[in-house]
matplotlib code that plots the C-alpha trace (Angstrom):
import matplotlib.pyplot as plt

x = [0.0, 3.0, 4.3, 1.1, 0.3, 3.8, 3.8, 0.1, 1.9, 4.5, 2.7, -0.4, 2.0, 5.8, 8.2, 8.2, 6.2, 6.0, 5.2, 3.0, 1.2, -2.2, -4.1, -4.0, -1.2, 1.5, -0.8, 0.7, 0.3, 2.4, 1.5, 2.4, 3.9, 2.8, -1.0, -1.5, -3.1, -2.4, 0.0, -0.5, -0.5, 1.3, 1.2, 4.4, 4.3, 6.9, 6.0, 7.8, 10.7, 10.1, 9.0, 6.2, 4.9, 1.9, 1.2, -2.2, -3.2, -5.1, -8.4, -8.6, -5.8, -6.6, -9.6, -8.1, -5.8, -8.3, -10.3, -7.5, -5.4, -8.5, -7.8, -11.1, -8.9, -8.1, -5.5, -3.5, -3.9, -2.7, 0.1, 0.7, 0.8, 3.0, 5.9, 5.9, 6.4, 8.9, 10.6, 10.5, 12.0, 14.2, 12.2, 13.4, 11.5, 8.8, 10.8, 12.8, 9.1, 10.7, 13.3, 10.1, 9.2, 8.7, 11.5, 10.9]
y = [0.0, 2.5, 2.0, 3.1, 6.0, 7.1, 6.9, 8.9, 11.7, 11.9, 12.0, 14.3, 17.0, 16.6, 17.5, 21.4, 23.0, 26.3, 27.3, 30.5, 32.3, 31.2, 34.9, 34.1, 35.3, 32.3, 29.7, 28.0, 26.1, 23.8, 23.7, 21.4, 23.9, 21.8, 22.2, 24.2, 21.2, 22.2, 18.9, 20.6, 23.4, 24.5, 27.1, 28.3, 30.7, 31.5, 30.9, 32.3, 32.2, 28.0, 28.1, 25.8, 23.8, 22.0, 20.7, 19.8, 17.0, 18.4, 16.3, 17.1, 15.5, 12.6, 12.2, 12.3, 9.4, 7.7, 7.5, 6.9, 4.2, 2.5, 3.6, 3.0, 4.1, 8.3, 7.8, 5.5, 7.6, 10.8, 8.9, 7.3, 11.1, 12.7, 9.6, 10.7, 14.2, 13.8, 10.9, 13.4, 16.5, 14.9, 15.9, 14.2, 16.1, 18.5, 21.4, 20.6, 21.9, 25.6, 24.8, 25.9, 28.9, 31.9, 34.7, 37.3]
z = [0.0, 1.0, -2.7, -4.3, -2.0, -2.7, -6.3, -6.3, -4.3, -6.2, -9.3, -8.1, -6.1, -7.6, -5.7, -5.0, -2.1, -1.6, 2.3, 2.5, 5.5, 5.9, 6.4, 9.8, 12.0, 13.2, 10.7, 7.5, 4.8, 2.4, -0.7, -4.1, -6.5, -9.0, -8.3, -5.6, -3.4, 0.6, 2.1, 5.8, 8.0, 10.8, 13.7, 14.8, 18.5, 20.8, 24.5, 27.3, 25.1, 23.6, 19.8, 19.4, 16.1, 15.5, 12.2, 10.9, 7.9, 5.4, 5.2, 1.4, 0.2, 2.9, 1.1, -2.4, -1.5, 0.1, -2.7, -5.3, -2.9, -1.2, 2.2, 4.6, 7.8, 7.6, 10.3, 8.3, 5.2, 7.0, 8.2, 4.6, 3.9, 6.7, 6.2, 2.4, 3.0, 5.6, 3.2, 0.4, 1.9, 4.7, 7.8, 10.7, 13.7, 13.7, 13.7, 10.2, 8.8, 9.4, 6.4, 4.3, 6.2, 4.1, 3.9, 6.0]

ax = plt.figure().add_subplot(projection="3d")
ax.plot(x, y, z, "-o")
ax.set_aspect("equal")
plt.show()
């Protein structure tokens, strides 16, 4: 199952993101460059001096691969998702995600 929901990915979003804010102050998104379709999004804050990340599965593309790849469980899909990504772009911990954030 990994193969095919690797090879889907790589076919439907390429391999260039492009990380953008999300019109919402701290929020995120990573998108395909290829197509525009949102991977995730993340919140980035700074608390009492600790920067924090959270990232967030987009349910679209969840849904996309789903459908395509014949996933009944979401969980597994968005985790089918998330090792791609992180596979892809060399992401070993939560906070490698900042390698895409925007120029400031």
């Amino acid at each position: 199952m990994k193969d095919l929901v690797y090879k889907f990915l790589d076919e439907h979003l390429g391999d260039e993101v492009v990380c953008k804010p999300n019109g919402m102050k701290e929020w995120y998104i990573i998108c395909s460059k290829k197509n525009n379709q949102r991977i995730l999004k993340f919140f980035v804050h700074t608390k009492r001096g600790v920067q924090q990340i959270r990232l967030f599965r987009d349910w679209s593309l969840c849904s996309k691969v789903q459908g395509y790849c014949g996933i009944d469980n979401e969980e597994d899909c968005a985790n089918y998702i998330r090792d791609w990504f992180g596979d892809k772009h060399g992401l070993n911990k939560v906070s490698d995600v900042l390698k895409f954030f925007p120029q400031r």
